[in-house]
C-alpha positions in Angstrom: -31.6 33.1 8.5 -28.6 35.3 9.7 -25.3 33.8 7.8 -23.6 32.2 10.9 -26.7 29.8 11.6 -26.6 28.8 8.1 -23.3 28.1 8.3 -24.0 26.0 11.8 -26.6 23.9 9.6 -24.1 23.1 6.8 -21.5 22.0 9.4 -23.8 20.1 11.1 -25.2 18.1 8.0 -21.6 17.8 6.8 -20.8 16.2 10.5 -24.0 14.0 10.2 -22.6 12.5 7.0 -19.4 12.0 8.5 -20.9 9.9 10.9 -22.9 7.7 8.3 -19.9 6.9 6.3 -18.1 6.1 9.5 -21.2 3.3 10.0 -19.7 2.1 6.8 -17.2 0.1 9.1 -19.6 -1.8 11.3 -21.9 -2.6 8.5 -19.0 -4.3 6.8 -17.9 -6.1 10.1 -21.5 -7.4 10.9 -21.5 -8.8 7.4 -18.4 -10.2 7.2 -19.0 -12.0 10.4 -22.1 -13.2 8.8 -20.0 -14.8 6.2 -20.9 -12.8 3.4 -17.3 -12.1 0.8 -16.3 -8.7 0.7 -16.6 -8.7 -3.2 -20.0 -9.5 -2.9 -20.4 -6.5 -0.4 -19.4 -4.2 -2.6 -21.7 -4.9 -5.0 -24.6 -4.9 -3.3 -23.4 -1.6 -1.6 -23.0 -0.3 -5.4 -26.2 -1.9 -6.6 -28.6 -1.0 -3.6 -26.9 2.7 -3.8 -26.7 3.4 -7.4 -30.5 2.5 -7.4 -31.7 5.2 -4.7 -29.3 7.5 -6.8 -31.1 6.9 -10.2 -34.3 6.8 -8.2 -33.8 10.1 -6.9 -32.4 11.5 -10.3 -35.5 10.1 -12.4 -37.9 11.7 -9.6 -36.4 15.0 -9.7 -36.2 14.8 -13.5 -32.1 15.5 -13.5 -31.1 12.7 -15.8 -29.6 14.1 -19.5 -28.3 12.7 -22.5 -24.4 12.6 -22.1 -22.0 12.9 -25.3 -20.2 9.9 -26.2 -17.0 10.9 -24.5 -18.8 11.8 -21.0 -20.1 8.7 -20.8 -17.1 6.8 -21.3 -15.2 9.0 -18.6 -18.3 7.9 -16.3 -17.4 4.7 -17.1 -14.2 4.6 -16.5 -14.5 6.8 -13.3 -17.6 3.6 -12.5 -14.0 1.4 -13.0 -11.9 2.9 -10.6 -14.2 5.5 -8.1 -16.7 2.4 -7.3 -15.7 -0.9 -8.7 -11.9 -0.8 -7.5 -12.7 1.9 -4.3 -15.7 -0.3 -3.0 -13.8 -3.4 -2.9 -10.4 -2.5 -2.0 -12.2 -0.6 1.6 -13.6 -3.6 2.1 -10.7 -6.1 1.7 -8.5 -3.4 3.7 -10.9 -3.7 6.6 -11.3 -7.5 6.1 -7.6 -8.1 6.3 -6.4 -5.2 8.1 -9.4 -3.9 10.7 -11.3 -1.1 10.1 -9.2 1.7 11.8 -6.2 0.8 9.8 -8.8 1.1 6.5 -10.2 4.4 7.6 -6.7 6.1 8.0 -5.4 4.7 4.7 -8.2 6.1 2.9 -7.0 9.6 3.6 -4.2 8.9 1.9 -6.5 10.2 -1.2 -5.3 13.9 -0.8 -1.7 12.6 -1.5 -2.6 10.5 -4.4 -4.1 13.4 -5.9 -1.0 15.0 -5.7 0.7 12.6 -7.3 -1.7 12.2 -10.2 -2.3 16.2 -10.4 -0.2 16.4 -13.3 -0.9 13.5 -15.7 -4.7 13.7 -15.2 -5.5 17.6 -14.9 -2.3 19.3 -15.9 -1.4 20.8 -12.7 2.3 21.3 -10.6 2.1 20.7 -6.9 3.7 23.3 -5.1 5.8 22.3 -2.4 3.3 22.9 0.4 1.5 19.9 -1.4 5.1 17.9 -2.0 5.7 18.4 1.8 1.8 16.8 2.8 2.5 13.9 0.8 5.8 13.2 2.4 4.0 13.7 5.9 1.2 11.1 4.4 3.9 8.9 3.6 5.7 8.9 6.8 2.1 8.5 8.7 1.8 5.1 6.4 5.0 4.2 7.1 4.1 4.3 11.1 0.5 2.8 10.6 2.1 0.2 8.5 5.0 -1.4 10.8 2.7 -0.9 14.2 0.2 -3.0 15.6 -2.5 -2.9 17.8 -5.1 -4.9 19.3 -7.6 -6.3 16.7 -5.3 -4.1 13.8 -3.2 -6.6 11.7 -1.0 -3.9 9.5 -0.1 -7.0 6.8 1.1 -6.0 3.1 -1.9 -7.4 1.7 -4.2 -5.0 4.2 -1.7 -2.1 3.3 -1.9 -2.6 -0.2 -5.5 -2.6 0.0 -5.8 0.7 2.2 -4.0 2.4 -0.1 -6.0 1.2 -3.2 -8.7 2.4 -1.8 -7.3 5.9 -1.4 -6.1 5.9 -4.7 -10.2 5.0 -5.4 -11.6 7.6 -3.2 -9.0 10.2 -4.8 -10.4 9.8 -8.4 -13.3 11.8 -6.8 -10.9 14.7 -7.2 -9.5 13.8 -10.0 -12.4 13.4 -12.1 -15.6 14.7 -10.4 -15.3 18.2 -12.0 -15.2 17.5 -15.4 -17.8 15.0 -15.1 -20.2 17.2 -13.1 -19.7 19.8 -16.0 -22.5 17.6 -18.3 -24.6 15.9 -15.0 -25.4 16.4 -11.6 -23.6 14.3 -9.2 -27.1 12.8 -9.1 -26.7 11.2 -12.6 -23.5 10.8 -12.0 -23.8 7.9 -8.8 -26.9 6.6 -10.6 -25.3 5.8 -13.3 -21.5 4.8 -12.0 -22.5 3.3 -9.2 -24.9 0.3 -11.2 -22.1 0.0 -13.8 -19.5 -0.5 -11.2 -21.8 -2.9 -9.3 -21.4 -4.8 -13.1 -18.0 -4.3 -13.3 -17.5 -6.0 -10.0 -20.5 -9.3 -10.1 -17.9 -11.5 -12.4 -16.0 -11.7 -9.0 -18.6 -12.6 -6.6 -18.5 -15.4 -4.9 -22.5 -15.4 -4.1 -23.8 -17.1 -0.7 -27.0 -17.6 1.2 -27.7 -14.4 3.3 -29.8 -14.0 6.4 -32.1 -11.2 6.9 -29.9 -9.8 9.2 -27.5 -9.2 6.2 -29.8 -8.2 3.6 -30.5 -5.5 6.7 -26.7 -4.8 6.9 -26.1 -3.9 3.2 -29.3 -1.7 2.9 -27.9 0.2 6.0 -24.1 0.3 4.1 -26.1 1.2 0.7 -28.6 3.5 1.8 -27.6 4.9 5.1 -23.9 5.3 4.3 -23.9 5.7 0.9 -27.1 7.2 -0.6 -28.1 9.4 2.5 -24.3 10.2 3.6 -23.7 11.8 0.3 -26.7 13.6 0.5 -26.0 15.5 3.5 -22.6 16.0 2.9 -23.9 17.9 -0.6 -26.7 19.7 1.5 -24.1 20.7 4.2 -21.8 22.1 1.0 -24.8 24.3 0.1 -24.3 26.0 3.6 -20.9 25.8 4.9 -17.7 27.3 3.3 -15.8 24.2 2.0 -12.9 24.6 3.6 -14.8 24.4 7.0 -16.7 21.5 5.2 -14.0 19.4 4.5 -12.1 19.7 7.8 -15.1 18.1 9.9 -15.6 15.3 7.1 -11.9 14.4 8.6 -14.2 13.3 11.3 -15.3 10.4 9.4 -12.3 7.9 10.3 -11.9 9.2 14.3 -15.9 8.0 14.3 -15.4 4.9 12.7 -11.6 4.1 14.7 -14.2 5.1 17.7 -16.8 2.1 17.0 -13.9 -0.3 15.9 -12.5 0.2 19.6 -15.9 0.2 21.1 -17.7 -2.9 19.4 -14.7 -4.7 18.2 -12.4 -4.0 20.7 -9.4 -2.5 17.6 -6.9 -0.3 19.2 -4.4 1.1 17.4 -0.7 1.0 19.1 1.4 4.5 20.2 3.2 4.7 16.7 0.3 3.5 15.2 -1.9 6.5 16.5 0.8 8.9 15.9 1.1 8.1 12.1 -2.7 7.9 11.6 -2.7 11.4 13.1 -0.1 12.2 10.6 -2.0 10.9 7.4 -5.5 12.5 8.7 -3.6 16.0 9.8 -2.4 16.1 6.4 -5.2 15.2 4.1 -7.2 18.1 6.6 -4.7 20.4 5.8 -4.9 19.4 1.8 -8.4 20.0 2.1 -8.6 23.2 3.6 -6.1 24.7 0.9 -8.0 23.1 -1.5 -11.3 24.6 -0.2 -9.8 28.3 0.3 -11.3 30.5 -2.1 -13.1 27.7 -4.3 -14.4 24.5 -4.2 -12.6 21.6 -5.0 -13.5 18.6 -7.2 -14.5 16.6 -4.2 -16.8 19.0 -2.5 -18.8 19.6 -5.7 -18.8 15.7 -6.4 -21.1 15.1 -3.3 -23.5 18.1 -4.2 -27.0 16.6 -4.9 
């Protein structure tokens, strides 16, 4: 297979995953309607996928004894990358909508910025500095505009953000981790112990079978399979290519918000969530010149 095909594969895989984690949004919308908490939807979306992971991990015979110190940084990377990630997304789309939760996810590029030099030792150059500011200014104009079906409050901020600050611990601590497990160990085991970390604050209820359907499809389809051809696409594609069509992930899920639930971000609104996802596309492209970065390698199966 000539090099340019393969590379047309990865990208399409990478795109494919996009789209699943996009899903994400209406899976959390159907259930919510349903009256089903978003706590207790982020469990089940960390229980259900955690259990394909370690499925998948004990099948292909990829599970290995960690030293006492790994497993405690999978633990504490269980605390923040699933239990704190899973449930602040959830409340930001909850309280906020789900095109205001999409954008502020990307704001994970800049948080890893800010953490760059407490966590892993690194200085930010000022190419980085200058993202961060532009990330800033786009939650500033996502923040004070609203739209139809997009409620901006401080709580749905807040929450927005936390979950970028979740999501960015994938950079922060996936390459260490995946230095003594594959990233197949590594969501079978987080993902379960973040699912424990968040059942003391579940408010349970009775659920139809249209919602046990719902949060299979958030667990499996955008979840277990959405990481799973994002890491297959990696396998093909250069990451910086990779990374810039995973940007696609919150256009596709702004695109069903608009078309199912009738969200539409306002003028200033789209101008600062173009703002936030031009920025985090350009952080991931530097980050992907020339090597991969923690992010790309955390999603390899």
């Amino acid at each position: 297979m000539s090099d340019d095909r393969s590379e047309s594969i990865g990208l399409a895989l990478v795109l494919a995953a996009a789209v699943l984690w996009g899903l994400l949004g209406v899976f959390t919308a159907g259930l919510l309607d349903l009256g089903v908490g978003a706590v207790e939807i982020a469990f089940w979306r960390a229980l259900f996928g955690g259990s394909a992971f370690l499925a998948h991990a004990l099948t292909a015979r990829r599970l290995v004894r960690l030293p006492w110190r790994a497993g405690l940084a999978t633990a504490a990377f269980a605390a923040v990358g699933v239990s704190v990630f899973y449930v602040a997304l959830i409340r930001a789309i909850d309280l906020g909508g789900i095109s205001l939760a999409f954008v502020l996810l990307y704001t994970a590029p800049a948080w890893v910025t800010l953490l760059a030099g407490p966590v892993l030792g690194e200085r930010p150059g000022r190419r980085q500095w200058l993202l961060v500011g532009g990330s800033v200014l786009g939650v500033a104009l996502v923040s004070t505009a609203r739209g139809e079906g997009v409620t901006p409050s401080a709580p749905a901020v807040a929450w927005g953000l936390a979950a970028g600050l979740g999501y960015a611990s994938y950079y922060l601590w996936g390459k260490r981790l995946l230095a003594v497990q594959a990233p197949v160990q590594l969501y079978g085991l987080a993902l379960p112990l973040g699912a424990a970390g968040i059942a003391p604050f579940v408010t349970w209820s009775a659920k139809p079978p249209l919602a046990w359907a719902l949060l299979a499809g958030a667990a499996i389809v955008s979840t277990y399979l959405a990481y799973l051809l994002y890491g297959l696409g990696l396998r093909r594609a250069t990451a910086s290519r990779a990374v810039l069509v995973a940007t696609v992930e919150p256009l596709v899920a702004g695109a069903l918000a608009w078309a199912l639930y009738g969200e539409r971000l306002g003028v200033w609104g789209l101008a600062g969530a173009a703002l936030v996802l031009g920025c985090a596309a350009a952080a991931g492209i530097r980050s992907g010149a020339g090597r991969r970065s923690p992010l790309t390698r955390a999603n390899l199966p």
